[in-house]
C-alpha positions as CSV (number, residue, x, y, z in Angstrom):
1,X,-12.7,-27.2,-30.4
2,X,-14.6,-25.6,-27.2
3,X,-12.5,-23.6,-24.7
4,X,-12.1,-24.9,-21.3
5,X,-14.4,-23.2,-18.5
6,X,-13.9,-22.4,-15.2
7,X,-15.7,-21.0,-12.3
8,X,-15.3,-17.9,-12.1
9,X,-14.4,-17.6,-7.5
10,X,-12.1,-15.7,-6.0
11,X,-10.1,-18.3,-3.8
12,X,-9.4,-17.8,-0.1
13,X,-5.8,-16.6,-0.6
14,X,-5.9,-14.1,-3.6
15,X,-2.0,-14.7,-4.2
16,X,-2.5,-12.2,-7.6
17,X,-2.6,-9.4,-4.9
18,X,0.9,-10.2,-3.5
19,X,2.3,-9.7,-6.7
20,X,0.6,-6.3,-7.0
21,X,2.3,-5.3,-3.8
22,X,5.9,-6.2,-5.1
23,X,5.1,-4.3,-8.1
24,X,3.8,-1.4,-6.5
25,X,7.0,-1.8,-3.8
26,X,9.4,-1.9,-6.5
27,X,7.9,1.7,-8.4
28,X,8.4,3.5,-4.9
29,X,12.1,2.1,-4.8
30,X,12.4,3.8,-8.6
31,X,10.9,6.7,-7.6
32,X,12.9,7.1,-4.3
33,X,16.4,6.6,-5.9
34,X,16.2,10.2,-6.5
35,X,18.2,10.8,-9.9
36,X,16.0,8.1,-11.4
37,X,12.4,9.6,-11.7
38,X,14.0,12.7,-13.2
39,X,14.8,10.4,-16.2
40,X,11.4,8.8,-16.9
41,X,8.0,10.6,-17.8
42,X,5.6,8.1,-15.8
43,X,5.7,9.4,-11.9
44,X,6.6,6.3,-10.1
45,X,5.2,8.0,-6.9
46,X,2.1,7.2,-8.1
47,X,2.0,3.9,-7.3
48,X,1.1,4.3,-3.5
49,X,-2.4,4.6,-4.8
50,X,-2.3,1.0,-6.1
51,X,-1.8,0.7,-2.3
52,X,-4.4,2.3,-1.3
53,X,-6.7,0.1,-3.2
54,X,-5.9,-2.9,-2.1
55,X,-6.5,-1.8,0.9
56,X,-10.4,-0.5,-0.2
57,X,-10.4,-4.2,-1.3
58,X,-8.8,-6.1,0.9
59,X,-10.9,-4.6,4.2
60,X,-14.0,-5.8,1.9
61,X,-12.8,-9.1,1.5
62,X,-11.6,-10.1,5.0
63,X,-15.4,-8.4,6.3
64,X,-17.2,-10.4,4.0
65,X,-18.0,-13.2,7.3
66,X,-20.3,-11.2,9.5
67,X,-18.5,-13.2,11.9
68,X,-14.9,-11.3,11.2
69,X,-16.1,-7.1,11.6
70,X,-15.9,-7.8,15.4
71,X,-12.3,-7.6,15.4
72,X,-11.6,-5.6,12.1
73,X,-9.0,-3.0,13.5
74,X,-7.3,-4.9,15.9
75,X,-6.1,-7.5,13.3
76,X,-5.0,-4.7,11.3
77,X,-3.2,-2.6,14.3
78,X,-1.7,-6.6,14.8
79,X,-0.6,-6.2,11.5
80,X,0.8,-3.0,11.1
81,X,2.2,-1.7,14.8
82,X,5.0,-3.8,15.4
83,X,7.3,-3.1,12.9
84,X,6.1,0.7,12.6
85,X,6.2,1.3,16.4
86,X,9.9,-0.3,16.1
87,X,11.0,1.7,13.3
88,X,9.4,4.3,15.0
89,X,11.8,4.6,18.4
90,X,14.7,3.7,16.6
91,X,14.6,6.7,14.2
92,X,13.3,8.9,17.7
93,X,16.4,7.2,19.5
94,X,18.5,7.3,16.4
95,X,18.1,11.3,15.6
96,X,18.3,11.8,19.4
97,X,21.5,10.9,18.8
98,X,22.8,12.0,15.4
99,X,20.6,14.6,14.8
100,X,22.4,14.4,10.7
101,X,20.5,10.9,10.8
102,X,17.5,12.6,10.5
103,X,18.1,16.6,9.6
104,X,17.3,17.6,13.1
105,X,16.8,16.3,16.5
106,X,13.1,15.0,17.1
107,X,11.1,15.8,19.9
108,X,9.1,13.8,23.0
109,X,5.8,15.1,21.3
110,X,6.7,13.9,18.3
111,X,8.1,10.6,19.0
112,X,4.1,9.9,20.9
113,X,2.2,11.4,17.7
114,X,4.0,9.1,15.4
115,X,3.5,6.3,17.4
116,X,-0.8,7.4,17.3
117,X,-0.6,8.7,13.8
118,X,-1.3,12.1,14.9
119,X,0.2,13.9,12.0
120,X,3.0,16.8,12.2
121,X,4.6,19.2,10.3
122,X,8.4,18.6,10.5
123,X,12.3,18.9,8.7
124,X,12.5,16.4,5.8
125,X,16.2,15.3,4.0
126,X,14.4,15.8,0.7
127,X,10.9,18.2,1.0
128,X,12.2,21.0,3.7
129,X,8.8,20.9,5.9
130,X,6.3,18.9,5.3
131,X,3.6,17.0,7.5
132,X,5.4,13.5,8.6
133,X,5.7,10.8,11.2
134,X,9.6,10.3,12.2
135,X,8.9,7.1,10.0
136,X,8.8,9.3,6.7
137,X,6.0,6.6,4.8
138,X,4.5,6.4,7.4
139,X,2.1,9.3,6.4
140,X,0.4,6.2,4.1
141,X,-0.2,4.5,7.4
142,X,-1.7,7.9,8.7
143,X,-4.3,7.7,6.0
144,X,-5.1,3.9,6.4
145,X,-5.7,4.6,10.0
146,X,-8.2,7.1,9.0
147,X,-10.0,5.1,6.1
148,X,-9.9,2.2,8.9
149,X,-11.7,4.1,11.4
150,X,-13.9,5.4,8.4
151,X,-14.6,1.6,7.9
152,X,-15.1,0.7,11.0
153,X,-18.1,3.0,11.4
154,X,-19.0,2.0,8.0
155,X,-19.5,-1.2,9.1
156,X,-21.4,-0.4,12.6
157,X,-23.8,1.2,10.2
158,X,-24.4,-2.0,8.1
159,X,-22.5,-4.8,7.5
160,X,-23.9,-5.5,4.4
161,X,-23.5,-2.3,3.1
162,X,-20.2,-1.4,4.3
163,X,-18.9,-0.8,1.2
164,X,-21.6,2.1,0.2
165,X,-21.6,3.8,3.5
166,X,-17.5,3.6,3.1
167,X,-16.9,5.3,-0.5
168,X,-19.8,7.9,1.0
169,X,-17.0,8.7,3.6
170,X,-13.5,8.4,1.7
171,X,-16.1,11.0,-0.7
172,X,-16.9,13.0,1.3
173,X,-13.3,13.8,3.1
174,X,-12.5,14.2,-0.8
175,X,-14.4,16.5,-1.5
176,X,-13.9,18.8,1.5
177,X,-10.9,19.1,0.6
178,X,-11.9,20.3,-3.2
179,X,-14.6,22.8,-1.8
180,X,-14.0,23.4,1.4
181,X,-9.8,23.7,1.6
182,X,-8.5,23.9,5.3
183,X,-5.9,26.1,6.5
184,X,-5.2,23.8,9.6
185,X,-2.5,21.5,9.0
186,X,-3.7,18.1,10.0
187,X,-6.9,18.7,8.3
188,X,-5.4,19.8,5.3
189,X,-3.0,16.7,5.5
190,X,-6.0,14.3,5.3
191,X,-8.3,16.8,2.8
192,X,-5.7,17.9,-0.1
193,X,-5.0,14.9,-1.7
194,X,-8.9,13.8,-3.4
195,X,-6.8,10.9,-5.2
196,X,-6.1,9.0,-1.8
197,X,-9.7,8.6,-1.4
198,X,-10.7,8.1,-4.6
199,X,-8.3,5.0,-4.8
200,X,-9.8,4.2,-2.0
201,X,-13.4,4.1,-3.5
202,X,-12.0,2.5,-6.6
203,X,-10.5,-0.8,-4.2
204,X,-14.5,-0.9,-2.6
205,X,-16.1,-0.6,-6.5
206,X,-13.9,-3.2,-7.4
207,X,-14.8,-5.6,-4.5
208,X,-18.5,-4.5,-5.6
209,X,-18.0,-5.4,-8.9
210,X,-16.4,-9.0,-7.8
211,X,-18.6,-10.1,-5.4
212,X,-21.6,-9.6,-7.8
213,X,-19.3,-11.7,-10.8
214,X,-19.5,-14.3,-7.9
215,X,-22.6,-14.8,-7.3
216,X,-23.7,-15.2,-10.2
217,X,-21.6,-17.8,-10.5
218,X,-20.1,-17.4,-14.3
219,X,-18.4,-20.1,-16.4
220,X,-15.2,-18.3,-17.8
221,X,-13.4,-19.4,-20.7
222,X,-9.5,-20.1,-19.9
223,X,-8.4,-17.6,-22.1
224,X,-9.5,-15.2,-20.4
225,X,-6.4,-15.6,-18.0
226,X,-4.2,-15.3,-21.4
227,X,-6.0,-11.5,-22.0
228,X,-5.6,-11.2,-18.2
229,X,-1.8,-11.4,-18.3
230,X,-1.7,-9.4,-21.3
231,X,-3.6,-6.5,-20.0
232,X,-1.8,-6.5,-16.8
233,X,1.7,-6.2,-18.7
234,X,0.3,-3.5,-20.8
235,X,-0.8,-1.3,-18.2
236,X,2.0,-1.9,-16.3
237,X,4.3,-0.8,-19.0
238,X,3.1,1.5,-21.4
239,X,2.8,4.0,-19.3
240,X,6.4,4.9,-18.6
241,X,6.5,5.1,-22.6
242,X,4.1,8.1,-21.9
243,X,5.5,11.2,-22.4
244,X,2.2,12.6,-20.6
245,X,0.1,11.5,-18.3
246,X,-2.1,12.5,-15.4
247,X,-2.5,11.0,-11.7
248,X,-6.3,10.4,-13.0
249,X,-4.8,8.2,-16.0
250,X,-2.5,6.9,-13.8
251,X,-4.9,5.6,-10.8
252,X,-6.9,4.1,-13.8
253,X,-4.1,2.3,-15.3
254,X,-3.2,0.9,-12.0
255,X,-7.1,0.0,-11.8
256,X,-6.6,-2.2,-15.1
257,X,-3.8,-3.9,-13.8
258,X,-5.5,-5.0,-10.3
259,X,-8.5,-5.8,-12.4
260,X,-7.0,-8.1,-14.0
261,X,-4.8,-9.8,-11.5
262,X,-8.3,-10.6,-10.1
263,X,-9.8,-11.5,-12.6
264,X,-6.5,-14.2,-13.3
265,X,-7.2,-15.2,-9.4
266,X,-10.3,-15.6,-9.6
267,X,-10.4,-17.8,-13.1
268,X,-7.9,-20.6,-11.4
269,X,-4.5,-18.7,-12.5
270,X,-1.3,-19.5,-10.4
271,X,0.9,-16.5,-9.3
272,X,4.8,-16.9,-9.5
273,X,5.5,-18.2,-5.9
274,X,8.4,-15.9,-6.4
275,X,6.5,-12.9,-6.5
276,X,3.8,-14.1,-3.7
277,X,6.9,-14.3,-0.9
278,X,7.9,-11.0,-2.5
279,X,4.7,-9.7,-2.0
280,X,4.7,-11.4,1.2
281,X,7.2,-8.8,3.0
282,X,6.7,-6.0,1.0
283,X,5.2,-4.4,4.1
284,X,8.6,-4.7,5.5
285,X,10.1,-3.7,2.6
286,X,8.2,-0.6,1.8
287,X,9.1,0.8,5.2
288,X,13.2,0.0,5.6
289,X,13.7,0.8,1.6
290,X,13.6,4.1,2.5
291,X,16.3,4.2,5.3
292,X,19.0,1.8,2.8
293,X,17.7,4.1,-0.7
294,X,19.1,7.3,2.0
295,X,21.7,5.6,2.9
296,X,23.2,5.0,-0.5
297,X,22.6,8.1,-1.6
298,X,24.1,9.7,1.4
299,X,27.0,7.7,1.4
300,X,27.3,6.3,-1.9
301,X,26.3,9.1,-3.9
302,X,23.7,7.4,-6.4
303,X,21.9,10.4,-7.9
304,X,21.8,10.1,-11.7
305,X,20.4,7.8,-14.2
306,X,24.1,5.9,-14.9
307,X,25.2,2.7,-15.3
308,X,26.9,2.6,-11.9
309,X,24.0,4.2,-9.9
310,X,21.7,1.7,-11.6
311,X,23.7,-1.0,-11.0
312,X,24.5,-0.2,-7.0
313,X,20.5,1.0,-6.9
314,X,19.9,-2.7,-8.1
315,X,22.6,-4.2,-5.4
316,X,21.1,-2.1,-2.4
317,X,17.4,-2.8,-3.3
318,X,18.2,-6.5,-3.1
319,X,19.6,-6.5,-0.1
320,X,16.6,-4.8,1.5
321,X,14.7,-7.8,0.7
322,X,16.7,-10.0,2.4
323,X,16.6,-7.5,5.1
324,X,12.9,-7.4,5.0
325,X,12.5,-11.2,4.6
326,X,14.3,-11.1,8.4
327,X,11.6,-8.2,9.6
328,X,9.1,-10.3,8.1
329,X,10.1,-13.9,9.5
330,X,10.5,-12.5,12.8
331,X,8.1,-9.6,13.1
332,X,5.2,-9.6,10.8
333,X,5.1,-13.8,11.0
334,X,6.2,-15.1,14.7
335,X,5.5,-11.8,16.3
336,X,1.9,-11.4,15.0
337,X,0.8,-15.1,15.2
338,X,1.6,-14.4,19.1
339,X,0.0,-11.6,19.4
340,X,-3.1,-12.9,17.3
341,X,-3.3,-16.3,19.6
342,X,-2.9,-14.1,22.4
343,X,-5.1,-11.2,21.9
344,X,-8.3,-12.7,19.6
345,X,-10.5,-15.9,20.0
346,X,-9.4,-18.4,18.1
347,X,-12.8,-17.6,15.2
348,X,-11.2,-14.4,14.9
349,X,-7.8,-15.0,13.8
């Protein structure tokens, strides 16, 4: 008997992604409940590159309509400021007045460069001095703002080759940093870490890749989603069986599993609407975690790999959510829809 076909289109609404983001939300959460990435070889830090390609992606995707560059960054400053400009003055206002909220008191100047992702070198709980916002992820958002901006021009350039004139960009801050290492601190910030960009590059390829698969318009068997599914699970997984492993092997594994979320998207699969609402506020999520994960282990002590850390890890992570699912409703849903009707024409939005 012939196996089914299907058209192989990516819909409107890849939902596929959504789960990526809960997945890539929930490694940070392992990896920032300190005592637990001690206890496992695979770096669960690592995952903030899956982040970062989406993002090479997704800025691909949304562009694709001539139409939609005109307003590129301010859909994505929509998007992102709200919540991080709150967050923002209520850690400044916060550590103004416990400086123990934050390690130290913050500054004026520091409050305004977080708020223009103008990066800093300040105290952290955890790293001594490093170069963060007062929103400590928000040095991601620093280097989103930049590939953004590296975009934007990319797509001044030529729209319909974007995506080339983009990984040119992401490469060449990349390799600066490689041959040409800076001794000024917000250069060095954006320079010293060649992964960033490449998983950068890796979310355009992939669009590349996608958009070509398109257009030719293939006929895919249906079990093609099965080997999809499969794949994903494996790359997701065998990895923290890995007693070694490198961030290149890593950023690759994590290239598998979008891959094939895609590739289930785009072949007619249906994501767990469970895991799309997750995915859904994982924005929110992926900045408070990090304010409850201090929390509990500030107050609650969870800093080992034991059954009663795990199991209070578990409890306060779950809580977030519902936490974030608020932040969401209110912020990232009825605030930006506002601000969208408000601020774009209506082809735009």
């Amino acid at each position: 008997m012939l196996m089914k076909k299907k058209c192989f289109r990516l819909p409107e609404k890849i939902e596929s992604l959504q789960a990526l983001r809960f997945f890539g939300a929930m490694c940070i959460t392992v990896y920032h409940f300190a005592g637990l990435q001690g206890e496992c070889p695979f770096d669960f830090s690592h995952a903030v590159y899956l982040f970062y390609m989406i993002s090479g992606f997704v800025v691909m995707f949304s562009t694709r309509k001539p139409e939609k560059k005109r307003f590129f960054l301010t859909r994505r400053l929509i998007r992102i400021l709200p919540l991080y400009w709150g967050l923002t003055v209520f850690t400044f206002v916060a550590g103004s007045f416990y400086p123990s909220f934050l390690g130290y008191q913050p500054t004026l100047p520091q409050l305004i460069k977080s708020l223009l992702f103008i990066p800093f070198e300040r105290v952290t709980a955890k790293a001594g001095t490093a170069i963060r916002p007062l929103v400590g992820l928000g040095h991601t958002l620093q280097m989103e703002m930049l590939f953004y901006l590296l975009f934007l021009i990319a797509m001044r350039l030529s729209h319909k080759h974007r995506g080339v004139f983009a990984a040119v960009f992401a490469g060449a801050v990349a390799l600066a940093g490689v041959f040409f290492p800076s001794e000024n601190p917000v250069i060095h910030f954006y320079t010293a870490n060649p992964y960033v960009w490449t998983s950068f590059i890796a979310g355009l390829a992939v669009y590349g890749l996608f958009f070509l698969l398109q257009k030719k318009e293939l006929q895919v068997p249906s079990g093609v989603l099965t080997v999809c599914a499969v794949v994903a699970a494996l790359a997701a997984v065998v990895p923290v069986f890995v007693r070694e492993t490198s961030v290149w092997y890593d950023i690759l594994m994590f290239t598998a599993v979008f891959s094939a979320g895609l590739v289930w998207s785009a072949c007619g699969g249906k994501t767990p609407r469970l895991l799309v609402t997750l995915g859904n506020i994982s924005y929110s999520y992926y900045l408070l975690h990090y304010y409850t994960v201090s929390l509990g282990a500030r107050f609650l002590g969870i800093n080992a790999f034991a059954v009663g850390d795990v199991a209070l890890a578990v409890l306060i992570s779950a809580a977030t959510w519902g936490i974030s699912w608020v932040s969401w409703y209110l912020i990232e849903n009825k605030l930006t829809i506002f601000l969208q009707k408000h601020l774009l024409p209506k082809n735009a939005v």
